[in-house]
N, C-alpha and C positions, 0 to 999 in steps of 0.2 A: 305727317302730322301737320295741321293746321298750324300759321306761321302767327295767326294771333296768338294759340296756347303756348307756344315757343317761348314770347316777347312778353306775354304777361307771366310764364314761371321765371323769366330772367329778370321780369322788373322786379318780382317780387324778391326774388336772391339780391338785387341791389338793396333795396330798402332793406333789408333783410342782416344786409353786412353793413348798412349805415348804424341802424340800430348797433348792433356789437362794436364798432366803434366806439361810438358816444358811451355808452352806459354798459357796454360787454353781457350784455342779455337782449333777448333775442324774444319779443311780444309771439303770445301765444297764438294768436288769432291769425299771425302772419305766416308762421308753421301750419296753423291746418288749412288757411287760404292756399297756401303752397301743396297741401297735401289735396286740398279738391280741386285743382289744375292736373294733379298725377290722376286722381283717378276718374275725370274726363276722359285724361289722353290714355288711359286704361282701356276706358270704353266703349271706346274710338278703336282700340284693339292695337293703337300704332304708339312707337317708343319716340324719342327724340329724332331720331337720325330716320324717323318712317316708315322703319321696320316692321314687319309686325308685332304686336304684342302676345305671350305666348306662359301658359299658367308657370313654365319653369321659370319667367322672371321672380317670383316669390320665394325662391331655392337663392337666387342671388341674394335679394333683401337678407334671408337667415343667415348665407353667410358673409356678407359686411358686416353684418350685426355680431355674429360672434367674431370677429376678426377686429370690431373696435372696442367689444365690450372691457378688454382691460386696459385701454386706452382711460373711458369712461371711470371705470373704477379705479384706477389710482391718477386718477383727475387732472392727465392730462387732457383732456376734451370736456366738451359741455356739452349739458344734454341735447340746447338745440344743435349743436353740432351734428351729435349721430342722427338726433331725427331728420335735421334734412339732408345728410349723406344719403339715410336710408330711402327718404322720399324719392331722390335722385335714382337712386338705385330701384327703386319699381318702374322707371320711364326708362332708362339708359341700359344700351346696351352695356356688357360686362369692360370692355376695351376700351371704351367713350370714356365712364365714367372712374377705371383703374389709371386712364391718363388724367383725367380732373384730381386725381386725388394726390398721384405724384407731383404734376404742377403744383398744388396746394402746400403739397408738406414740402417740397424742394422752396417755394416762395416765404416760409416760415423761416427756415433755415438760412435762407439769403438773409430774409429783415436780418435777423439775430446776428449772421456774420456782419453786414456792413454796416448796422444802423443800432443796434440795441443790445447789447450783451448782457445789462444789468439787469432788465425785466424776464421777469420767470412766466408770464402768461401773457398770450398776445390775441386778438380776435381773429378767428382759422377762419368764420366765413367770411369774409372778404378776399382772401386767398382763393374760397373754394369755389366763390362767385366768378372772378378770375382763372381761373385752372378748368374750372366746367367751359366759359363761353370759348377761351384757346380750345379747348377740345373740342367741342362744337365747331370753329372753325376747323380744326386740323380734320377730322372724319366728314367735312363736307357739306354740314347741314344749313348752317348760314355762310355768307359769304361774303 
């Protein structure tokens, strides 16, 4: 995969957990710019790590989705959350993106133990923005 589409889906996942920060929602326009980076690098045939792209990555998207849907509905997650997990998940291989997500939730649970026990809702992407590029490093793709 082309190392611009890389740098511009990660800038966008910063901006992306800056928003959720500040105001804990996540602009619309920055989910589907994120989402026509994935499906560039759709079309380009190639995933993150430059794999190839292959029609059973779509079998993954279905099952993240149903694997966060009761996350979503009893609200621990927000919508932008699973939309750009899912997004993530039509570029990333299944193993890239299952260590993105442990990093993410193990870095929730750290905030919570060292830093915040009283808050009941915290901004996951900045974690996941976090947890994706360690994974990106650990499977080799930047360096």
């Amino acid at each position: 995969m082309s190392a611009f589409i890389v740098l511009l889906g990660v800038s966008l996942l910063i901006i992306s957990s800056i928003e959720d920060i500040n105001g804990r929602r996540v602009s619309s326009w920055l989910v589907v710019l994120l989402l026509g980076v994935s499906f560039v690098s759709a079309l380009t045939a190639k995933r993150v790590d430059g794999s190839d792209w292959h029609w059973q990555q779509l079998l993954l998207v279905v099952f993240w989705f149903l694997l966060l849907l009761p996350g979503f509905l009893l609200r621990v997650m927000g919508a932008a959350d699973i939309k750009i997990i899912l997004i993530l998940a039509l570029i990333s291989p299944f193993t890239l993106l299952l260590h993105a997500l442990v990093l993410a939730f193990g870095g929730v649970v750290l905030w919570w133990l060292i830093k915040d026990r009283d808050r009941r809702e915290y901004p996951f992407i900045p974690f996941l923005t976090l947890g994706f590029g360690v994974s990106l490093w650990m499977h080799g793709v930047v360096a």
